[in-house]
CHARMM-style PDB file with segment names, atoms N, HN, CA, C and O in Angstrom:
ATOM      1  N   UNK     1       5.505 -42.775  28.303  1.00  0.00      PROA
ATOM      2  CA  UNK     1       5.994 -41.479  28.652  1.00  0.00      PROA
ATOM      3  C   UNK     1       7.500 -41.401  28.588  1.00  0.00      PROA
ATOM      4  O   UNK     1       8.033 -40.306  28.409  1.00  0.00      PROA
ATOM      5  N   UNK     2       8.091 -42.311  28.700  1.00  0.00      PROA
ATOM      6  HN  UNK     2       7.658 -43.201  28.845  1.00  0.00      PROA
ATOM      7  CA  UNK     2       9.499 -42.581  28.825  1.00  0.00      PROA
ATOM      8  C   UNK     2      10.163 -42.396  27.140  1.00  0.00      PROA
ATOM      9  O   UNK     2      11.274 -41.866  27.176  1.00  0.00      PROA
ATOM     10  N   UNK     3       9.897 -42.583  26.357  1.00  0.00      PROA
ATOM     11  HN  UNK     3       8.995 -43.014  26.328  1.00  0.00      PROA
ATOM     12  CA  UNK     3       9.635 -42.273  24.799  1.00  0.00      PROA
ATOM     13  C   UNK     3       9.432 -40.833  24.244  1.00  0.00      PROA
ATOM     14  O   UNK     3       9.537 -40.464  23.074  1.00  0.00      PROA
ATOM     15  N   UNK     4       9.079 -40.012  25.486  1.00  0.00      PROA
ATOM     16  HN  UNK     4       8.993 -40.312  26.436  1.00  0.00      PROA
ATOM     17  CA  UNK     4       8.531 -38.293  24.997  1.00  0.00      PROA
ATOM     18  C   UNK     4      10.381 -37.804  24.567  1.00  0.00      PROA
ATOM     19  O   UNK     4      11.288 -38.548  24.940  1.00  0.00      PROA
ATOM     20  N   UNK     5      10.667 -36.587  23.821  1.00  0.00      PROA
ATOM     21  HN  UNK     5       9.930 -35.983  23.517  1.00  0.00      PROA
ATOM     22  CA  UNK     5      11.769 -36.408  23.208  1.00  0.00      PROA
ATOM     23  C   UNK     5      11.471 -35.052  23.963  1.00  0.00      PROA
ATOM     24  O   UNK     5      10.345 -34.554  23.969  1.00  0.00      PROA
ATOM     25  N   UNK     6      12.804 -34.367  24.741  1.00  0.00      PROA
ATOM     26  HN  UNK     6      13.719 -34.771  24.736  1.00  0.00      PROA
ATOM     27  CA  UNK     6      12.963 -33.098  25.129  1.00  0.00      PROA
ATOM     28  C   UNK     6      12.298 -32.057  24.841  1.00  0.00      PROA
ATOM     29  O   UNK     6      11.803 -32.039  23.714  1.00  0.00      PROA
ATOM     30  N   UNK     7      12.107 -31.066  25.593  1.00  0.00      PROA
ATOM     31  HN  UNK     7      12.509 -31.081  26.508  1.00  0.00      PROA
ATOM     32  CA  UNK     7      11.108 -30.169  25.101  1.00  0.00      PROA
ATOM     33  C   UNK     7      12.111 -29.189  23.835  1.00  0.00      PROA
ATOM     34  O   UNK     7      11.546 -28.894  22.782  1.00  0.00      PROA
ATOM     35  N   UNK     8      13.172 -28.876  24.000  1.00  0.00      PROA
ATOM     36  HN  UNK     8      13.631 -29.116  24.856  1.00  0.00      PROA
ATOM     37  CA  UNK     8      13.965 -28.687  23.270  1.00  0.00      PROA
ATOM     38  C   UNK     8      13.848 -28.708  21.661  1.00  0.00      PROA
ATOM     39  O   UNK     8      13.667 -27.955  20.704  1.00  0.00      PROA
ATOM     40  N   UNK     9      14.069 -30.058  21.986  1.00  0.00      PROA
ATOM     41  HN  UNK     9      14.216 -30.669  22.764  1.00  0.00      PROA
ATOM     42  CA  UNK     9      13.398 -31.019  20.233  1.00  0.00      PROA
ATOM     43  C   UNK     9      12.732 -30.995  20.020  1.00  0.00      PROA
ATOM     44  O   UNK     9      12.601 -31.139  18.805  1.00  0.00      PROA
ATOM     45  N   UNK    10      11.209 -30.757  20.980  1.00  0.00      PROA
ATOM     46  HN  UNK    10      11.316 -30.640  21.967  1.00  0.00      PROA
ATOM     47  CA  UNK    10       9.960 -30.532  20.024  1.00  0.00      PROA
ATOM     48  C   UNK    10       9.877 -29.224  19.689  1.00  0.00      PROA
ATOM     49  O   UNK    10       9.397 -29.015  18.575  1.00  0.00      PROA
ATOM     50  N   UNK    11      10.264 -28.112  20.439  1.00  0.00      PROA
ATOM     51  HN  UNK    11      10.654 -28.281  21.344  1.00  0.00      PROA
ATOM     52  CA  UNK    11      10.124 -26.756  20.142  1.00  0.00      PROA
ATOM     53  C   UNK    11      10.911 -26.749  18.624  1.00  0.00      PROA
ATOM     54  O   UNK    11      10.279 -26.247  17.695  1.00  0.00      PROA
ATOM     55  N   UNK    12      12.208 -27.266  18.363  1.00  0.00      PROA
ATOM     56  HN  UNK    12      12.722 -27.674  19.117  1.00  0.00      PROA
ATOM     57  CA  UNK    12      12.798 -27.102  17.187  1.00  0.00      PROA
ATOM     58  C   UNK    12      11.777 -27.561  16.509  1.00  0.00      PROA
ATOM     59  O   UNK    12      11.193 -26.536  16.157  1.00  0.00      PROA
ATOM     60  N   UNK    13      11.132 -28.561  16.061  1.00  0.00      PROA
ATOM     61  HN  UNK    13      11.607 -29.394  16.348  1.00  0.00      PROA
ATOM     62  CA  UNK    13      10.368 -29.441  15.515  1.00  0.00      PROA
ATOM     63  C   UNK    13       9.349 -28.655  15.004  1.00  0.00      PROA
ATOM     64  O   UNK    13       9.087 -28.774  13.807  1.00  0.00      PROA
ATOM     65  N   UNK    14       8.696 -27.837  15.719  1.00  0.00      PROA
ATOM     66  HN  UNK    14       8.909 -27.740  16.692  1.00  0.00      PROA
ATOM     67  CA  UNK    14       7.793 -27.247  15.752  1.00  0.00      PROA
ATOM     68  C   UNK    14       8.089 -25.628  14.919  1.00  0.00      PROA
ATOM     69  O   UNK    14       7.291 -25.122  14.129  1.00  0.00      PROA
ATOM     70  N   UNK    15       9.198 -25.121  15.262  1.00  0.00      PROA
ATOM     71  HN  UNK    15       9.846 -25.532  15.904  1.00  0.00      PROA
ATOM     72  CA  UNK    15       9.670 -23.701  14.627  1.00  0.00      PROA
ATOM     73  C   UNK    15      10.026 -24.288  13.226  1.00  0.00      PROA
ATOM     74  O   UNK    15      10.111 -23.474  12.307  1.00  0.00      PROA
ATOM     75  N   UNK    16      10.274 -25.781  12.922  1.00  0.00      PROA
ATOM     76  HN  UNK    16      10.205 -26.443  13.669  1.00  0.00      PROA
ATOM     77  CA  UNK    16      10.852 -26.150  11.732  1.00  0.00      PROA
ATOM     78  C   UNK    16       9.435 -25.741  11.183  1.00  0.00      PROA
ATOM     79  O   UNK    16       9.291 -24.639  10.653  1.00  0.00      PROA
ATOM     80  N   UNK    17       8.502 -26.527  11.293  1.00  0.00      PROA
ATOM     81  HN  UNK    17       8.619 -27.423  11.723  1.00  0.00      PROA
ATOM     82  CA  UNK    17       7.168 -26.162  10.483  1.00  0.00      PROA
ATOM     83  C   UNK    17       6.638 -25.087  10.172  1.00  0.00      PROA
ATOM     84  O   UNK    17       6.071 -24.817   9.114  1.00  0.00      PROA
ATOM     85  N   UNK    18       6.903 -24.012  11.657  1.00  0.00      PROA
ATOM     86  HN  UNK    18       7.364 -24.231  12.517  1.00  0.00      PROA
ATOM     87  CA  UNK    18       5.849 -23.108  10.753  1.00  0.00      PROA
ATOM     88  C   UNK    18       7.061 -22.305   9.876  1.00  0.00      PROA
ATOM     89  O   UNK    18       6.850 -21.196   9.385  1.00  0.00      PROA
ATOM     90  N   UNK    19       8.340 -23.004   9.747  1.00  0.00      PROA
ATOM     91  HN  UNK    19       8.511 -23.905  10.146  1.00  0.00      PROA
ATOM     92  CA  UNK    19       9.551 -22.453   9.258  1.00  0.00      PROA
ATOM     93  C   UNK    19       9.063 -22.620   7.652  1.00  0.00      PROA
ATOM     94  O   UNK    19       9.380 -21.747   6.844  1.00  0.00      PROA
ATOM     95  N   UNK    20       8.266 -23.803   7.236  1.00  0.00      PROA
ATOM     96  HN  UNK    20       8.008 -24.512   7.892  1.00  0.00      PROA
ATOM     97  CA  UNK    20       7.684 -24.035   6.027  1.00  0.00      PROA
ATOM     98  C   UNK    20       6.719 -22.846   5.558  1.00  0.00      PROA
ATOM     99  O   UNK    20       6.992 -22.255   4.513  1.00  0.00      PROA
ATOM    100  N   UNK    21       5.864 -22.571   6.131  1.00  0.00      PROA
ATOM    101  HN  UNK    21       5.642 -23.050   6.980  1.00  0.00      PROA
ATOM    102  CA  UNK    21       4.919 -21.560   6.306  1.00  0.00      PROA
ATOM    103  C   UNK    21       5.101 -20.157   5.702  1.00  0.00      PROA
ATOM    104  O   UNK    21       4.515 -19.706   4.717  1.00  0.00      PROA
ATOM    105  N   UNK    22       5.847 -19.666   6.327  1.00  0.00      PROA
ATOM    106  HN  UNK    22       6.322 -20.033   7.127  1.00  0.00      PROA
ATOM    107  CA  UNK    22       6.265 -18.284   6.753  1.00  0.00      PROA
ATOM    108  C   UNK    22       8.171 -17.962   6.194  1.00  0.00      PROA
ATOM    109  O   UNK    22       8.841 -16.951   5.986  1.00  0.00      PROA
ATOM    110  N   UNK    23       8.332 -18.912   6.160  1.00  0.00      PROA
ATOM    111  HN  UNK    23       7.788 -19.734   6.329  1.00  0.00      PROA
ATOM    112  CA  UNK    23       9.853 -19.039   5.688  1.00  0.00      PROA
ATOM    113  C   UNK    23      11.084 -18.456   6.794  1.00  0.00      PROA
ATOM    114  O   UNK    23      10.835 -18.203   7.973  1.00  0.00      PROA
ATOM    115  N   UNK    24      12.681 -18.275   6.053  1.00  0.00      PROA
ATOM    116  HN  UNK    24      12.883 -18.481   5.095  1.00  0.00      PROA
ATOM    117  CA  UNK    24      13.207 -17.841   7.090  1.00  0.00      PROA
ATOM    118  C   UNK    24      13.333 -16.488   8.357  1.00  0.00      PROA
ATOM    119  O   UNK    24      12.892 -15.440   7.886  1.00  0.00      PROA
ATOM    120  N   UNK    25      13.598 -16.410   9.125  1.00  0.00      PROA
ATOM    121  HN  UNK    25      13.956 -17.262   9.507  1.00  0.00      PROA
ATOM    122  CA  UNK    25      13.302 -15.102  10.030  1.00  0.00      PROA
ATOM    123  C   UNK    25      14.205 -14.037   9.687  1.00  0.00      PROA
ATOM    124  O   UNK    25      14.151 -12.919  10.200  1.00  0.00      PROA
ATOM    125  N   UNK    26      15.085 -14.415   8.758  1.00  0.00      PROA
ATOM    126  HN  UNK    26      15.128 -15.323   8.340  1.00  0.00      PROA
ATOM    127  CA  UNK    26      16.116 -13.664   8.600  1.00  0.00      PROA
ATOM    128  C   UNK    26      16.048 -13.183   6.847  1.00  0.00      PROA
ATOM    129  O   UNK    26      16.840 -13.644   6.026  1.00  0.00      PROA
ATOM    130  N   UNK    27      14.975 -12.205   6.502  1.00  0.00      PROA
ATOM    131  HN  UNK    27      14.332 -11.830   7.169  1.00  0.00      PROA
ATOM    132  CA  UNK    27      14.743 -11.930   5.264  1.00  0.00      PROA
ATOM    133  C   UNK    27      16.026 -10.206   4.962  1.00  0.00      PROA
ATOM    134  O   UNK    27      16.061  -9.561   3.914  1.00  0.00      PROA
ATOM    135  N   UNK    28      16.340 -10.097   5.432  1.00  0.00      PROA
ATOM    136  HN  UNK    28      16.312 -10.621   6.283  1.00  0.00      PROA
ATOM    137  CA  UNK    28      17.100  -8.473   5.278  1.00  0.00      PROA
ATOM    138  C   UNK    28      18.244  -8.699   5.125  1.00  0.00      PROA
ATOM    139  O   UNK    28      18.852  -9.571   5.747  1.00  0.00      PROA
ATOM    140  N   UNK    29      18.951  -7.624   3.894  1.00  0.00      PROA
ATOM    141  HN  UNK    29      18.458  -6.916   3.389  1.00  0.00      PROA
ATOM    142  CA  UNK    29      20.007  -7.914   4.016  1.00  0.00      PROA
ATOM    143  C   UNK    29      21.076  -6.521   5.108  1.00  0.00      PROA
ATOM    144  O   UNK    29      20.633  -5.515   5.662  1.00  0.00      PROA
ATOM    145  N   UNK    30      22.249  -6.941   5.068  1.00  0.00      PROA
ATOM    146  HN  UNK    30      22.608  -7.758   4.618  1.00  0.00      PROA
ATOM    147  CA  UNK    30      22.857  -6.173   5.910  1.00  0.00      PROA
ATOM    148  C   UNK    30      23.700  -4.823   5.759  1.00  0.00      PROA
ATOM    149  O   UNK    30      24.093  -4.063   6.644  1.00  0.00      PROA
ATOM    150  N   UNK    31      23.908  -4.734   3.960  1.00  0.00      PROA
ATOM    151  HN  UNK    31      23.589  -5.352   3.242  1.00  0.00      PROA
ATOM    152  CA  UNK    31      24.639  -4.258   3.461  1.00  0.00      PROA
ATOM    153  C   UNK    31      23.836  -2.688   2.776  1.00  0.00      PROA
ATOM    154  O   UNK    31      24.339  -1.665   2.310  1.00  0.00      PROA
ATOM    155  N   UNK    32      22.684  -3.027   2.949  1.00  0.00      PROA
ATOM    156  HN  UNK    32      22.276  -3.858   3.327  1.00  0.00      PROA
ATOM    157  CA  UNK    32      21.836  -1.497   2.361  1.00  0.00      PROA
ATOM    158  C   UNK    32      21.898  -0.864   3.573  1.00  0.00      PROA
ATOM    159  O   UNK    32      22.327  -1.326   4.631  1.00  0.00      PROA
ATOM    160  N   UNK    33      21.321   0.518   3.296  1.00  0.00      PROA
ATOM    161  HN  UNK    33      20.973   0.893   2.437  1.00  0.00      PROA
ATOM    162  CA  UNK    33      21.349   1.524   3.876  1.00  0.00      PROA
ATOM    163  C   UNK    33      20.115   1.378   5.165  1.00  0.00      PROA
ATOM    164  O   UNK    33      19.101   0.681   5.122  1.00  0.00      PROA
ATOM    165  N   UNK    34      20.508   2.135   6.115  1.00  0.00      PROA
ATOM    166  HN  UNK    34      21.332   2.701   6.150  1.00  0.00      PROA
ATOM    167  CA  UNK    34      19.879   2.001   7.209  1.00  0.00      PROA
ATOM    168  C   UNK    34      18.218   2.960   7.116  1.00  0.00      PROA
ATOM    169  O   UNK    34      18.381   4.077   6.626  1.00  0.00      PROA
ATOM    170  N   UNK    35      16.818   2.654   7.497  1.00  0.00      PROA
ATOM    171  HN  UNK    35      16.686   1.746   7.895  1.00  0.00      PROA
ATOM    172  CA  UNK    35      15.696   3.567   6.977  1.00  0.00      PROA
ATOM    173  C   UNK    35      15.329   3.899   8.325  1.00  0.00      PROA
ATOM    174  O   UNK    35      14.941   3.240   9.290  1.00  0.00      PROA
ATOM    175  N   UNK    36      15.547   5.020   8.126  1.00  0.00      PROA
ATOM    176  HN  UNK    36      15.862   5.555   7.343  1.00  0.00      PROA
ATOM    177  CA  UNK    36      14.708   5.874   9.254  1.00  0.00      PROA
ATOM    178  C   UNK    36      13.051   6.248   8.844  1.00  0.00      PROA
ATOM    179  O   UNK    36      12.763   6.738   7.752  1.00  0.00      PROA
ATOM    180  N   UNK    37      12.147   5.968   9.781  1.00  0.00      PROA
ATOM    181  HN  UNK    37      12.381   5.570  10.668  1.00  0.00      PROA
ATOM    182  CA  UNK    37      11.117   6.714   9.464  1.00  0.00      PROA
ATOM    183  C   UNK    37      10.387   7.807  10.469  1.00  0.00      PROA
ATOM    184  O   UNK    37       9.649   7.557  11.422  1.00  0.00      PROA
ATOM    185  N   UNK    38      10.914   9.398   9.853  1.00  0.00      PROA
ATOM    186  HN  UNK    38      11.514   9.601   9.078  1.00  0.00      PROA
ATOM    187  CA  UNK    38      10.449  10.541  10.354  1.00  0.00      PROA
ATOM    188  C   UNK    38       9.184  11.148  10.292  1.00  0.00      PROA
ATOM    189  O   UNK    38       8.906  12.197   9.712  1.00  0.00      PROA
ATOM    190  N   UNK    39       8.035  10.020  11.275  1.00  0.00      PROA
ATOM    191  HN  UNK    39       8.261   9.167  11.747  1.00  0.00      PROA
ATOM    192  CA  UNK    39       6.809  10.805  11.088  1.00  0.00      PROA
ATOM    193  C   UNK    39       6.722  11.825  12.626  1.00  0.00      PROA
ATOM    194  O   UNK    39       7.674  12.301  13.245  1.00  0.00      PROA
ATOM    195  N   UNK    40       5.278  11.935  12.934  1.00  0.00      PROA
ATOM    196  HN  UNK    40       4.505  11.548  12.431  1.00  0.00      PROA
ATOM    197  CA  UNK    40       5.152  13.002  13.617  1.00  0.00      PROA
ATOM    198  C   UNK    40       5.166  12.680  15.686  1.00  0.00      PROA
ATOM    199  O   UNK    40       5.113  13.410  16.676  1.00  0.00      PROA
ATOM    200  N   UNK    41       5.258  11.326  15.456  1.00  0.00      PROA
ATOM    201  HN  UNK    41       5.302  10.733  14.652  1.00  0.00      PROA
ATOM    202  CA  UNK    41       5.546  10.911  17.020  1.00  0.00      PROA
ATOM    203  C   UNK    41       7.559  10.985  16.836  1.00  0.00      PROA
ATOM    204  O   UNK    41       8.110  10.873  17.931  1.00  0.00      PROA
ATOM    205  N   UNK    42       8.398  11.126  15.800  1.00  0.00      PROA
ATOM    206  HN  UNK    42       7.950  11.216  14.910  1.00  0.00      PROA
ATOM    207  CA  UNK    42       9.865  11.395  16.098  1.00  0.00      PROA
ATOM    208  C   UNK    42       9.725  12.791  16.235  1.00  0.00      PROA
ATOM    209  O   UNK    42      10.581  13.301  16.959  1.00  0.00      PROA
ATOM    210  N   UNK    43       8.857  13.584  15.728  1.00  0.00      PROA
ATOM    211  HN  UNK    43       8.162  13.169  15.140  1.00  0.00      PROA
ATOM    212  CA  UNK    43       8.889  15.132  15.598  1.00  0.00      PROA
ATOM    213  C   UNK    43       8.734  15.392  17.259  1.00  0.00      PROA
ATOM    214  O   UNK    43       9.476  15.922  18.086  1.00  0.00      PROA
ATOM    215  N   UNK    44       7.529  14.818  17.332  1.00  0.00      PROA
ATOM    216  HN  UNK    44       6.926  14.388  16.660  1.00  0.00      PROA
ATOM    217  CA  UNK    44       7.396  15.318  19.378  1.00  0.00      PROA
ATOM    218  C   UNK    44       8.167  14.559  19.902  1.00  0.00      PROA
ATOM    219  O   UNK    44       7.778  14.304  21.042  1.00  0.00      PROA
ATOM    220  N   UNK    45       9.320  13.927  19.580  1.00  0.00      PROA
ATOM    221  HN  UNK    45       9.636  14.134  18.654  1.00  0.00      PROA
ATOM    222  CA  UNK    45      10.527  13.274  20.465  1.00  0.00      PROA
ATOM    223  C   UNK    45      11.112  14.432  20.395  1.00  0.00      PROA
ATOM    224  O   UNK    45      11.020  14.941  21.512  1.00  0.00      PROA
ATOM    225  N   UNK    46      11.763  15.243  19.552  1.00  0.00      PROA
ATOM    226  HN  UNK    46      11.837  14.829  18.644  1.00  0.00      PROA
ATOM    227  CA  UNK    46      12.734  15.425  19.660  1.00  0.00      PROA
ATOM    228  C   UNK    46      12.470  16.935  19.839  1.00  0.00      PROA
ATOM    229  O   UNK    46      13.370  17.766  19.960  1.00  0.00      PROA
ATOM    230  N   UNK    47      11.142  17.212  19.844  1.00  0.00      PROA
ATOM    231  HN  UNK    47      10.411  16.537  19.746  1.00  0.00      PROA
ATOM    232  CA  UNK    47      10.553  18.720  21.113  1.00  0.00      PROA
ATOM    233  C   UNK    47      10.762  18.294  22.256  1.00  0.00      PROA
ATOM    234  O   UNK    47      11.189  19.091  23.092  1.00  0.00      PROA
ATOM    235  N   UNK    48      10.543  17.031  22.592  1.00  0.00      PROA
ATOM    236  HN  UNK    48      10.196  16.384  21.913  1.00  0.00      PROA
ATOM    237  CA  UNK    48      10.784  17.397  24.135  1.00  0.00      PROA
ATOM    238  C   UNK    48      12.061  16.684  25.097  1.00  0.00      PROA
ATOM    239  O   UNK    48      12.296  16.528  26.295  1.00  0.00      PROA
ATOM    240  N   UNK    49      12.832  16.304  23.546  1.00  0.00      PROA
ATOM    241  HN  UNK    49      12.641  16.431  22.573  1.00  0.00      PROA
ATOM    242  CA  UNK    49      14.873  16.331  24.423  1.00  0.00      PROA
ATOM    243  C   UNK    49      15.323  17.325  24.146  1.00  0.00      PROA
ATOM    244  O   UNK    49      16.462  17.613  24.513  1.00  0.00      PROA
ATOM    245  N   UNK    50      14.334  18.412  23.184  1.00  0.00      PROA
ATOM    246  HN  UNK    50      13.409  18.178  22.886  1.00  0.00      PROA
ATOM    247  CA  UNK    50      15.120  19.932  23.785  1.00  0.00      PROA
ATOM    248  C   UNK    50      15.445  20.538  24.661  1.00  0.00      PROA
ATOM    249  O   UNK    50      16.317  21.404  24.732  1.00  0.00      PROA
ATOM    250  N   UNK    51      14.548  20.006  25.662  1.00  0.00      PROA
ATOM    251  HN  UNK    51      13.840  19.302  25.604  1.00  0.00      PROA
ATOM    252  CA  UNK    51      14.195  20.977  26.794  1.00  0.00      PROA
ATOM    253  C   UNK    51      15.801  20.378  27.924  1.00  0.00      PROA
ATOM    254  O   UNK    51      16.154  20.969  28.945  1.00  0.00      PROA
ATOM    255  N   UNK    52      16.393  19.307  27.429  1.00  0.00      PROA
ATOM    256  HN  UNK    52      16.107  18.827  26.600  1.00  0.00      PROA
ATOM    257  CA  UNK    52      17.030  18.698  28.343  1.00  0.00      PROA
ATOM    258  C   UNK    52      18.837  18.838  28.022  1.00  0.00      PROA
ATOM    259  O   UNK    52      19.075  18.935  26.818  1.00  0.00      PROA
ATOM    260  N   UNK    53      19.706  18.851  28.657  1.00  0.00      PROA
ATOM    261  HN  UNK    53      19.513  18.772  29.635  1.00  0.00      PROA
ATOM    262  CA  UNK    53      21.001  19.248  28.559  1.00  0.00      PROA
ATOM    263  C   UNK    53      21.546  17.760  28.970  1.00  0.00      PROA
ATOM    264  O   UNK    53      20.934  17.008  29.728  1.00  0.00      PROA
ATOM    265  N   UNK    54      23.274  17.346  28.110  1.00  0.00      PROA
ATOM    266  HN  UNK    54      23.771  17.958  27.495  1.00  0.00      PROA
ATOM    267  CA  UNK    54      23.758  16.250  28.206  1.00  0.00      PROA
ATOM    268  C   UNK    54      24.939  16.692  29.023  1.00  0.00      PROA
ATOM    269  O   UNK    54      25.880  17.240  28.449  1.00  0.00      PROA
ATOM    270  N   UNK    55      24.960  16.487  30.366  1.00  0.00      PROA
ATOM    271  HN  UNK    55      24.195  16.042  30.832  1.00  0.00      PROA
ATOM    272  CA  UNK    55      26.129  16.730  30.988  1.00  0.00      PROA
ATOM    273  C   UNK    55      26.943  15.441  31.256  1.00  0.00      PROA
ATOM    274  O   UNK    55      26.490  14.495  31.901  1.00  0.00      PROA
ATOM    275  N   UNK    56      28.416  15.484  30.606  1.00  0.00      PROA
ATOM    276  HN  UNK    56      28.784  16.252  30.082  1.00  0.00      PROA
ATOM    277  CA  UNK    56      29.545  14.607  30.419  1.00  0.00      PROA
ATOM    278  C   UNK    56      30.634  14.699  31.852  1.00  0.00      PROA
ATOM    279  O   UNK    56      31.379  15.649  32.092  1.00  0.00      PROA
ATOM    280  N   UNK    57      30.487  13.481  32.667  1.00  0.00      PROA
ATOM    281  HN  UNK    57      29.882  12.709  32.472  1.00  0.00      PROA
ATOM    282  CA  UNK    57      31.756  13.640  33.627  1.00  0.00      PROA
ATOM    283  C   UNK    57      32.718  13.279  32.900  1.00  0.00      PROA
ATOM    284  O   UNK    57      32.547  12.883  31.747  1.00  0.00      PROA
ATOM    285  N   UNK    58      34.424  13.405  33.744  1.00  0.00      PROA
ATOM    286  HN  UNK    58      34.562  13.727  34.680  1.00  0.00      PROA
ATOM    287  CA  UNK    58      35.489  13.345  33.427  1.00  0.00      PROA
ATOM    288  C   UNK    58      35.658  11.719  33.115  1.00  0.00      PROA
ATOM    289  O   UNK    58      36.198  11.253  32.111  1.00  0.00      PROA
ATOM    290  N   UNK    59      35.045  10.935  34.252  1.00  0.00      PROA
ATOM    291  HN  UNK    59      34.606  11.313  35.067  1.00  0.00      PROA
ATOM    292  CA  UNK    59      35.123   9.476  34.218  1.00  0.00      PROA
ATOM    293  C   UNK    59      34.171   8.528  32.965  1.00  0.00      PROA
ATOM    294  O   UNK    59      33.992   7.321  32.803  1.00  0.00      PROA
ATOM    295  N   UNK    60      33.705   9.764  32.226  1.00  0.00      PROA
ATOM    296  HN  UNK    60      33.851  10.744  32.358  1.00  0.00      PROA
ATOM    297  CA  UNK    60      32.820   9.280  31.058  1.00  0.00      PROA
ATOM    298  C   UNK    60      31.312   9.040  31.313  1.00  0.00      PROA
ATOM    299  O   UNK    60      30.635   8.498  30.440  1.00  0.00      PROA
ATOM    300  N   UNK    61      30.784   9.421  32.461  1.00  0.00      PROA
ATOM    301  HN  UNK    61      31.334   9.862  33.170  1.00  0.00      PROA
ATOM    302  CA  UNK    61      29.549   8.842  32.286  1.00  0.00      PROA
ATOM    303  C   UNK    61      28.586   9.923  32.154  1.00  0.00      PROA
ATOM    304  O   UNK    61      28.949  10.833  32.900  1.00  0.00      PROA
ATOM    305  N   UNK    62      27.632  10.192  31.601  1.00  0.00      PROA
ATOM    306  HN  UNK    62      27.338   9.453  30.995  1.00  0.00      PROA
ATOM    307  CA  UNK    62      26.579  10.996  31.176  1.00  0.00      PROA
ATOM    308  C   UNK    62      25.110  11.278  32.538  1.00  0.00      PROA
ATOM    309  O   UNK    62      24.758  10.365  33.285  1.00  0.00      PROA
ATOM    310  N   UNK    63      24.811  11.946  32.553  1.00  0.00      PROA
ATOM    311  HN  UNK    63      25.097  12.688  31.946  1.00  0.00      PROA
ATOM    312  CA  UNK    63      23.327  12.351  32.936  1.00  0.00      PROA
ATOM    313  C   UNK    63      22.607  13.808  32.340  1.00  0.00      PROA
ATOM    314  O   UNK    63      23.109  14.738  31.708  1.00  0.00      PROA
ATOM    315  N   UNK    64      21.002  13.542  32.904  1.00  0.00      PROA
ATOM    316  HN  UNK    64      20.594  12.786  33.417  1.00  0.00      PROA
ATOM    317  CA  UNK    64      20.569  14.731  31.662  1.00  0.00      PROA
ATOM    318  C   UNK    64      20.655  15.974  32.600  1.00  0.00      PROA
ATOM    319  O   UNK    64      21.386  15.739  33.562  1.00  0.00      PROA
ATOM    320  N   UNK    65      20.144  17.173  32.601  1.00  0.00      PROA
ATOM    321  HN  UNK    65      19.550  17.364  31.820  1.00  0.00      PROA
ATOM    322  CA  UNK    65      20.007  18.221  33.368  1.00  0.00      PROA
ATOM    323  C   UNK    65      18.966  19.208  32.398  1.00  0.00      PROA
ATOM    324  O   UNK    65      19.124  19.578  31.234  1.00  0.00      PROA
ATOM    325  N   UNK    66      17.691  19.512  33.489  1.00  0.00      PROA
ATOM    326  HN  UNK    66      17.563  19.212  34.434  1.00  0.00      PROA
ATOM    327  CA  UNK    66      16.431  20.177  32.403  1.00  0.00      PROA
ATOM    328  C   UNK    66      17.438  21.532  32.161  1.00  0.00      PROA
ATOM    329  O   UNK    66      18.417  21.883  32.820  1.00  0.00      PROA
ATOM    330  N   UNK    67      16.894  22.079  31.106  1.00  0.00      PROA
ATOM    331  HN  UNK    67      16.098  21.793  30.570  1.00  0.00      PROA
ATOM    332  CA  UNK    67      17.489  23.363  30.417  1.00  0.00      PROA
ATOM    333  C   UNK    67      16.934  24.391  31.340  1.00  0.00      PROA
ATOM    334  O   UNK    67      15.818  24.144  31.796  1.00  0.00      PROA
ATOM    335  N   UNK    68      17.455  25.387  31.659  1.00  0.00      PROA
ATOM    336  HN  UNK    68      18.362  25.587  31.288  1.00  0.00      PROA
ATOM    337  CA  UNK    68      16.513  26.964  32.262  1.00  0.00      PROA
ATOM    338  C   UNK    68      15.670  27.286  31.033  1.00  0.00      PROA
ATOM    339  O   UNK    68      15.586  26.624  29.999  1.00  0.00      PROA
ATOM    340  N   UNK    69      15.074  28.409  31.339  1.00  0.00      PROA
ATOM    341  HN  UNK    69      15.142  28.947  32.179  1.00  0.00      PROA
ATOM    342  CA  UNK    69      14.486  28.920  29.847  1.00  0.00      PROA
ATOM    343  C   UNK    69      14.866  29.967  28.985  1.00  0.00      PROA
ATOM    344  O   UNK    69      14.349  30.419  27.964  1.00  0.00      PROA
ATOM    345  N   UNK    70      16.223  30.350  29.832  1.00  0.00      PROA
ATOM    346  HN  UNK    70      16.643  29.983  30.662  1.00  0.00      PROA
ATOM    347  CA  UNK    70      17.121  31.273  28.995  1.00  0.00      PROA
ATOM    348  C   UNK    70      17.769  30.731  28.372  1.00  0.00      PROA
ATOM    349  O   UNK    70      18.065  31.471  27.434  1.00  0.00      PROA
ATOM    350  N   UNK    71      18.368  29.541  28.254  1.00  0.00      PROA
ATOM    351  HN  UNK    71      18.128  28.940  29.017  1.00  0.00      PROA
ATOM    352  CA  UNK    71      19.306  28.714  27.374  1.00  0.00      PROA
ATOM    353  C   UNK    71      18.976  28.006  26.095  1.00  0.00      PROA
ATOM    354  O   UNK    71      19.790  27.251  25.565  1.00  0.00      PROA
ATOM    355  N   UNK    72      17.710  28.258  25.563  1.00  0.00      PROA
ATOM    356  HN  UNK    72      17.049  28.871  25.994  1.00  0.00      PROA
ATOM    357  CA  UNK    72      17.829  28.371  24.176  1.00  0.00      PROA
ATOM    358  C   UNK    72      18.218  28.582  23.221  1.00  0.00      PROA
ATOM    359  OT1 UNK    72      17.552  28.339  22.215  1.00  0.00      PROA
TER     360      UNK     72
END
């Protein structure tokens, strides 16, 4: 037991392999354009942060405030 190698080292040991497998974690590059994808769960996001107002203090910090229903 005195012979066992850090858990450390085996975890590396171990991410090395299935590193064979599956290859590196880092396949993307950084320099293309950013992809948004606008399906229909962003559509009902952004119905219902309508309803809500961004009020800015002087000291910079933000909170929301619901809209009335005249302020459309």
């Amino acid at each position: 037991m005195a012979d066992r190698k850090p858990l450390s080292q085996r975890f590396m040991k171990a991410t090395g392999k299935l590193r064979m497998f599956f290859g590196p974690a880092d396949q993307g590059g950084l320099e293309g354009p950013v992809k948004y994808a606008y399906g229909a769960a962003h559509q009902q996001r952004q119905q219902e942060l309508q309803q809500w107002d961004v009020v800015r203090n002087v000291d910079g910090s933000t909170y929301l405030v619901k809209r009335e229903d005249g302020d459309k």
